[in-house]
N, C-alpha and C positions, 0 to 999 in steps of 0.2 A: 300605531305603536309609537313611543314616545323616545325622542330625538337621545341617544346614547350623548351625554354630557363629554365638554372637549377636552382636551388632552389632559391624562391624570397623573401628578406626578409621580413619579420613580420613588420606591423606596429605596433609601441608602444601602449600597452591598454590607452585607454580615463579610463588621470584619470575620589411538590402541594402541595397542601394545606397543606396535611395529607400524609407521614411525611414530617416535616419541614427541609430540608434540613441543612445538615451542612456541609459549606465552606471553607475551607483553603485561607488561602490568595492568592491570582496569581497576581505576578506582568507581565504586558505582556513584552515579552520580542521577539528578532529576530527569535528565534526558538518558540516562539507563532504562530507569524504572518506567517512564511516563508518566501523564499527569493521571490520577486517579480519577476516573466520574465522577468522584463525588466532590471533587474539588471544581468542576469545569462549572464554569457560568454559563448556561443556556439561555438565549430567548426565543421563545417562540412566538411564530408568527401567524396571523391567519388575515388575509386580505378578502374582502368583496370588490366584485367588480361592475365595470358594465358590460361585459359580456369576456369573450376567452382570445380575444388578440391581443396583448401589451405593446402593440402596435401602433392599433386601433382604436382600443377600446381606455377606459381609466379608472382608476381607485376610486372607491364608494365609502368603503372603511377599513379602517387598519387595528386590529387586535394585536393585544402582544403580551406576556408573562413573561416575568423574567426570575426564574430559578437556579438554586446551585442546590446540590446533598441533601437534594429532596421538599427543600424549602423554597416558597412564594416570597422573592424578594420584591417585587413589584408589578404593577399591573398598567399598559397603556389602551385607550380605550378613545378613539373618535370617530366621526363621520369626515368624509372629505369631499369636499367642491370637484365633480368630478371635470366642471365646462360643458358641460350639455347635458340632455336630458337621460334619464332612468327609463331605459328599455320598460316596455309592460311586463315581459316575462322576468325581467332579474327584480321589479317590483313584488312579482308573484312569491318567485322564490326566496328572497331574502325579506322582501316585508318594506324592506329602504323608499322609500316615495321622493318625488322633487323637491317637495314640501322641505322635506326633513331635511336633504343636503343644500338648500336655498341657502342657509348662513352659514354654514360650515368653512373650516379655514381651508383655504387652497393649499392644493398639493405639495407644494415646494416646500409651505411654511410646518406642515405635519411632514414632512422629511428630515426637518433639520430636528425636529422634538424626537423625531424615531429615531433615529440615531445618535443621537444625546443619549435615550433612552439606549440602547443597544451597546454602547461601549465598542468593548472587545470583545463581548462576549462570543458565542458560538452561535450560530442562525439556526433555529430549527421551522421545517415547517412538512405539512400533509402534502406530496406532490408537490414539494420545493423546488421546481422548473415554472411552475407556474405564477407562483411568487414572489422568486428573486427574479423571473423576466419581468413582471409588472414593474418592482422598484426600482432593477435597473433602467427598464424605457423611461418611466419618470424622472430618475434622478438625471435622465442623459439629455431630458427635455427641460428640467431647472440649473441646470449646469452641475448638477452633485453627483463625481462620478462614483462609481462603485467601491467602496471604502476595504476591499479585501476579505470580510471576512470568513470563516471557516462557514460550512453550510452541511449541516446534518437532512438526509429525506425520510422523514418514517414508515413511507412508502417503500421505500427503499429496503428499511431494518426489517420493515414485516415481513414481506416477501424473502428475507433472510432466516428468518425466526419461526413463522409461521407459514406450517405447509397447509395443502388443501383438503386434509384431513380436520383439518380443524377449524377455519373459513372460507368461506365461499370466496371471498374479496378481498380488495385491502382496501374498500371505501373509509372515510373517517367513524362515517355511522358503526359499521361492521365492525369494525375494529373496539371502537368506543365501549359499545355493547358487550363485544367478546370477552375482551380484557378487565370488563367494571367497572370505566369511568364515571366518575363521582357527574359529572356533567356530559349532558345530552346534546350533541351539534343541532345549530338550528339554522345552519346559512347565516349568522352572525360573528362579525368579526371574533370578539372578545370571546361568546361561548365558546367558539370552533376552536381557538386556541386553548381554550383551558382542556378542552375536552383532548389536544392533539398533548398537551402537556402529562394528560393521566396513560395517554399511549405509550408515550417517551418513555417513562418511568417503568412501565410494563415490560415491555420490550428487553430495556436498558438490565434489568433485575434477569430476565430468562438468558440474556446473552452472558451478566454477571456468573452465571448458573456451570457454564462452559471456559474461561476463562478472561472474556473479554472486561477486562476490570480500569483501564486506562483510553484516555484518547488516542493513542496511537494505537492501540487494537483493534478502537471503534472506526479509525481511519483505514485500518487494513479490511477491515470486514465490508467498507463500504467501497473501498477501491478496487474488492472483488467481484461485488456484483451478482454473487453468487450463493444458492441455498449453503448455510450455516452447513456443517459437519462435526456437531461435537464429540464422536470420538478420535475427530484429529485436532479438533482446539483443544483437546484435555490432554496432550502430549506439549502443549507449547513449553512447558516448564523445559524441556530440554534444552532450549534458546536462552534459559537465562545464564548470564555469564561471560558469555562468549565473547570477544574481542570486534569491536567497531574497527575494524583492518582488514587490510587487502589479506586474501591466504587461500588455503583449501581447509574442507572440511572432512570431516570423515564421520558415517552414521553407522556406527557397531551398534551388535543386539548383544544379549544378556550373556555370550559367550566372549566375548568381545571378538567375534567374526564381523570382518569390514562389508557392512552391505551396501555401501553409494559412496562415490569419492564425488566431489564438486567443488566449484572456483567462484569468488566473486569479489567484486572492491571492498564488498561490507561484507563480512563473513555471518556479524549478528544481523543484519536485517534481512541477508539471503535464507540465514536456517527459520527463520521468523513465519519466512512465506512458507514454508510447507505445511504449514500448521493453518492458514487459513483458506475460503472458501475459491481463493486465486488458483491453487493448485491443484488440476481436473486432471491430470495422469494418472490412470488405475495401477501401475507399478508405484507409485511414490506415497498410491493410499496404503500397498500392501508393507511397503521397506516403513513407513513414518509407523505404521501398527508394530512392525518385530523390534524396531529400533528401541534400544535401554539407554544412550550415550551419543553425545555429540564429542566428536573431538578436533578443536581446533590446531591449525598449523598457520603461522602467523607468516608471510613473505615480505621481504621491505618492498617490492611492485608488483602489479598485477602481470606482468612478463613470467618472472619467475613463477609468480603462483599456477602461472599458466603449465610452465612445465613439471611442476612437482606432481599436479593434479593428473598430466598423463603418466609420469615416471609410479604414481602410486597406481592408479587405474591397470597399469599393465603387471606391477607387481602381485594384486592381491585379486585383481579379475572380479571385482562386486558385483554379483548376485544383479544388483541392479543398473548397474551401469549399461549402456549397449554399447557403447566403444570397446567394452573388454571380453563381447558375444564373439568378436573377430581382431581376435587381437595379430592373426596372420598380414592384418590389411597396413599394419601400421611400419614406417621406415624411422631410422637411425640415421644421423646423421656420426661418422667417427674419426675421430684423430687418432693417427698412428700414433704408436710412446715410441718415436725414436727422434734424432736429433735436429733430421731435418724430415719435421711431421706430413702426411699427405692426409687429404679429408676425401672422403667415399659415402656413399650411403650402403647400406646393411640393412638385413632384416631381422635380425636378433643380435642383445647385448652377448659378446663374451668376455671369460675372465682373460684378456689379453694385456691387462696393463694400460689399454687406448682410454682414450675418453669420450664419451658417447655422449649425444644430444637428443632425446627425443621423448618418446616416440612422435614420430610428424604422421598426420592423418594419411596422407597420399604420397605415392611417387613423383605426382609434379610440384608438392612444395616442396619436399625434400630436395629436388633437383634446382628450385629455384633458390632453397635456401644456401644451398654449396655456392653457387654462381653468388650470390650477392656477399659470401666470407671471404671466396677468391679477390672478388674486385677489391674487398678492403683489406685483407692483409697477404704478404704475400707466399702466401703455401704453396707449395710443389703441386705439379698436376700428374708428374711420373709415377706408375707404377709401380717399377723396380727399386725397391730396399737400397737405402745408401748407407754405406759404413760410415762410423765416424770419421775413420781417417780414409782420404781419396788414395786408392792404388796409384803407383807409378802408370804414368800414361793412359790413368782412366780419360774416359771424355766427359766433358761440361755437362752438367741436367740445365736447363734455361727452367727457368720457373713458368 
């Protein structure tokens, strides 16, 4: 088989109701929307080796395509000096002989062209553990460390996308075949990625299909790890708008009945997650299906959001919350309204005028909460009701 020609240059990139929420302004912006797929720079990768340790073993040849919006920006294409000899069996399967990588450039110097080639762009490859462990052991054996970049697995996306009703595998072959890739993998660098390139694309369109339209979808899908759901990514539209702030949330259905209260630093990238394959609770598959309406409550810190989030939980008791299955279990912390206040714990708010803290999960933080307001200010620990004005010859309260 005739020696794959060295390194080929890069084509140039083509140029509710109750509470009333309160909102911060959001201008939307690029890191709103995310970046669209079809603006992202991919390159994909396909290595041979000499065998499956990146330890051990070393680069034979490095395939690479480099596309954006569906288009073949460019193509790299060599053989590489791997320092020793081509196993019989990876001669067998890939075809590569000693012959053939006899002149080829050594590794270091097809790393600094890979990566010239590669930019910024986005890594993609078939079983991309196996790939960027080879480049990293090489680049950590030429002195070129690992340059950062994002790493898509298509391994990965299929097993997201595609159940076993429809392939047996997620081989590259299998795949190739399944999907219609224009090119057939042959254990050669350049084919293997062109062919992992028609996957990409495959994939990429069936998850478009569902709502995954941007890199940060494509990054939550993949930091899930888990079989796709699209009739809960076809709800994600609910997330858009929301407020990047600390707060609570609230998920009303089409009556605006509050079915989930919840808390978090980022209110939109918290309601974000329930919509992808991260979120395996069978109550939050049933609340994200009745849910019409997300409605945000913005906190200036995640303290307070803390507490508004139990003060609404205990008010509206949602359907899906379990905090609000037992709402018996929960304590109050309360300040008398009188002149000189005492604090107690309580297990239900009343209209007495006091000012109440809570709800606290248990009795012993409640009690630990009281002991750390005493130590810092100085409240009465008396019982006994004191009048504004002290009686002739009452006696002293000591704090």
């Amino acid at each position: 088989m005739p020696a794959a020609p060295p390194v080929a240059p890069a084509a140039a990139p083509l140029g509710p109701p109750a509470p009333r929420p309160v909102r911060s302004p959001v201008q939307t912006s690029l890191d709103d929307l995310g970046t669209p797929l079809h603006d992202v720079t991919f390159v994909v990768v396909d290595l041979e080796t000499t065998g499956g340790s990146a330890r051990t073993c070393a680069i034979t040849e490095i395939g690479a395509v480099k596309v954006r919006g569906g288009e073949v920006l460019g193509e790299l294409s060599t053989l590489v000096d791997p320092g020793g000899p081509v196993p019989p069996l990876i001669t067998v399967l890939t075809g590569i002989t000693d012959a053939m990588v006899a002149a080829a450039p050594p590794v270091d110097q097809v790393l600094a062209a890979f990566w010239e080639f590669v930019g910024d762009a986005v890594l993609v490859a078939h079983n991309a553990p196996f790939d960027t462990g080879f480049l990293r052991a090489a680049g950590a054996r030429s002195g070129r460390p690992w340059p950062g970049n994002e790493v898509v697995c298509t391994v990965s996306l299929s097993r997201a996308v595609l159940g076993r009703d429809e392939v047996r595998d997620h081989k590259l072959g299998t795949l190739a075949a399944h999907l219609g890739s224009a090119t057939t993998p042959t254990h050669r660098a350049l084919d293997d990625a062109r062919a992992t390139v028609d996957v990409l694309h495959a994939l990429l369109g069936r998850l478009g299909g569902v709502g995954v339209r941007t890199l940060e979808d494509l990054r939550d899908q993949l930091r899930a790890g888990a079989r796709l759901q699209p009739a809960r990514r076809s709800r994600r539209h609910l997330a858009e708008g929301l407020p990047s702030a600390p707060g609570v949330y609230l998920f009303l259905d089409g009556l605006g009945e509050v079915l989930y209260v919840g808390t978090s630093r980022d209110i939109r990238r918290r309601v974000r997650s329930y919509f992808t394959a991260g979120e395996t609770r069978a109550r939050m598959d049933q609340m994200v299906a009745r849910a019409a309406r997300v409605v945000p409550v913005v906190c200036p810190t995640p303290l307070e959001a803390a507490v508004r989030e139990l003060r609404l939980i205990a008010e509206h008791r949602p359907a899906y919350n379990r905090r609000s299955t037992r709402p018996e279990r929960g304590r109050w912390l309360k300040l008398t309204d009188e002149a000189f206040p005492r604090l107690s714990v309580v297990r239900r708010v009343a209209d007495d005028g006091a000012a109440y803290l809570g709800p606290v999960s248990s009795a012993r933080a409640a009690e630990l909460a009281v002991e750390a307001l005493h130590e810092a200010h100085p409240l009465r620990r008396c019982t006994a009701r004191l009048p504004a004005r002290p009686a002739p010859g009452a006696s002293a309260c000591a704090l």
